[in-house]
C-alpha positions as CSV (number, residue, x, y, z in Angstrom):
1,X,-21.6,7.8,8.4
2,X,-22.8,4.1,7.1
3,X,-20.8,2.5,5.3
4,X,-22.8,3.2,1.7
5,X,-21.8,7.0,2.3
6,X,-18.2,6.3,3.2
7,X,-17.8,3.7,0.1
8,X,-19.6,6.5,-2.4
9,X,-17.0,9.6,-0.8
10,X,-14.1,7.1,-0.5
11,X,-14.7,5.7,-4.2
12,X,-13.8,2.2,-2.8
13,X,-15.7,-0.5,-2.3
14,X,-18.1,-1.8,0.3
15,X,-16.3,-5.0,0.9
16,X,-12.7,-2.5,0.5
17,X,-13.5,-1.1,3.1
18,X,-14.7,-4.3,5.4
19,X,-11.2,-5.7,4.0
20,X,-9.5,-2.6,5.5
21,X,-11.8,-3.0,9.2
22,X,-10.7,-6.4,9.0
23,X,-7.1,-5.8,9.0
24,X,-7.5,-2.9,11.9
25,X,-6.5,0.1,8.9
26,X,-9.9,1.5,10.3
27,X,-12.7,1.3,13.4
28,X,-16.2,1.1,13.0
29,X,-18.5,2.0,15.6
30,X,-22.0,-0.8,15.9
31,X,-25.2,1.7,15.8
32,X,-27.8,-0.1,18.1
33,X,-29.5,-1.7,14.9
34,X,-26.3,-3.3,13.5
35,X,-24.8,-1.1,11.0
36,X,-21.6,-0.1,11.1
37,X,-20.9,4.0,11.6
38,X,-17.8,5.5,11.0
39,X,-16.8,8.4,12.2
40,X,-16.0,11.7,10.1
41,X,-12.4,10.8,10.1
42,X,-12.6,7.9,8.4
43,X,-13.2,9.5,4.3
44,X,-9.5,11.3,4.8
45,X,-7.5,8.1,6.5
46,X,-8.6,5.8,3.6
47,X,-7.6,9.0,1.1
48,X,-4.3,8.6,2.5
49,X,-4.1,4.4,2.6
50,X,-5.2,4.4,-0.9
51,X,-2.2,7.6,-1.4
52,X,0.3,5.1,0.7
53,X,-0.6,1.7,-1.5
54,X,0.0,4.3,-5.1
55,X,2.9,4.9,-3.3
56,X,4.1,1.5,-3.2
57,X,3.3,0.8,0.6
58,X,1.7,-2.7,1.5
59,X,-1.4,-2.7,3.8
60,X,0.6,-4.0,6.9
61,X,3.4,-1.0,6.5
62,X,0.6,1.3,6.3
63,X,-0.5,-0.7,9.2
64,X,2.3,-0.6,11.3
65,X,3.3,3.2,10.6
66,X,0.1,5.1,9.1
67,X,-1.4,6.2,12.3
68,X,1.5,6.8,14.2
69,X,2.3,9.5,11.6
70,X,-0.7,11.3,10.9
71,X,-0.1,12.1,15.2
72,X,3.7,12.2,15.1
73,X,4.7,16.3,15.9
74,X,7.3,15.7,13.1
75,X,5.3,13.8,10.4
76,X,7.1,15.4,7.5
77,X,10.2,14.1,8.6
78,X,9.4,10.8,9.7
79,X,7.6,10.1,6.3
80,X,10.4,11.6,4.4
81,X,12.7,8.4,6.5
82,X,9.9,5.8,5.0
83,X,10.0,7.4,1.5
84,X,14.0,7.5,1.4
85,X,13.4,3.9,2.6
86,X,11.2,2.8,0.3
87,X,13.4,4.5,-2.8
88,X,16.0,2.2,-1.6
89,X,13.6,-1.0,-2.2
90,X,12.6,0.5,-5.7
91,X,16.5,0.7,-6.6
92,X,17.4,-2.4,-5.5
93,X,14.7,-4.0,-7.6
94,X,15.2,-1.6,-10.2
95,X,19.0,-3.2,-10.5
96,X,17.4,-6.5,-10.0
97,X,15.1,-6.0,-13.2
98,X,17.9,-4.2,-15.1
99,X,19.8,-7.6,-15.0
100,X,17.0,-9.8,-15.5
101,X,16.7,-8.0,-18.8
102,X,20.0,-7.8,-19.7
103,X,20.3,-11.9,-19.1
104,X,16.9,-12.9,-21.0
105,X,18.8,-9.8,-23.8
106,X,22.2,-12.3,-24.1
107,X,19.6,-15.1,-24.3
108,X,17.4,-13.9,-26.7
109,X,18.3,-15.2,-30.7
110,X,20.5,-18.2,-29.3
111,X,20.0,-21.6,-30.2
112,X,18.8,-22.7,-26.6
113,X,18.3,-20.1,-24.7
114,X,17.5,-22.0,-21.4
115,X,20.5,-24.0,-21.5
116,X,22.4,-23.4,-17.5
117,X,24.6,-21.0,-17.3
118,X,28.2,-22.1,-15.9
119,X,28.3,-19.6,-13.3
């Protein structure tokens, strides 16, 4: 299919979907006039990217472990490693945030709230 028909089934973009060539996240095939064909695969792999970057994946992690799990024999279970990995980030920003707030909180109504902390 041409890339109109991929960008009207995918829902993204024209120039999404060049970004996503660009970066190797999909292959495009040259018909002899020019235009690029993609093959029927292509509709459900950018499904899933657009699944992975909801998800909280960046482009090059999808990059580096997307294909390799749609053919793993055990996908389930490696994708259950990223997402236990990936809940580990969240968390760890999660604290990060939770004492961002509760130092802006302690700052919040003082006289000068941006004076240095001794720490």
């Amino acid at each position: 299919m041409r890339i109109g028909e991929l960008s009207e089934r995918s829902g993204l973009s024209r120039d999404a979907i060049r970004f996503y060539e660009t970066l190797g996240l999909l292959e495009s095939h040259r018909s002899p006039n020019g235009y690029r064909e993609f093959g029927a695969e292509a509709e459900p792999w950018l499904a899933y990217v657009r699944t992975a970057q909801r998800l909280g994946f960046t482009l090059a992690e999808i990059a580096e472990h997307g294909a390799a799990l749609q053919e793993a024999p055990d996908s389930a279970a490696a994708l259950s490693a990223l997402f236990a990995e990936k809940i580990a980030v969240v968390d760890a920003k999660m604290a990060e945030l939770a004492a961002l707030r509760e130092e802006l909180a302690e700052r919040a109504g003082t006289g000068c709230p941006l004076t240095p902390d001794p720490r």
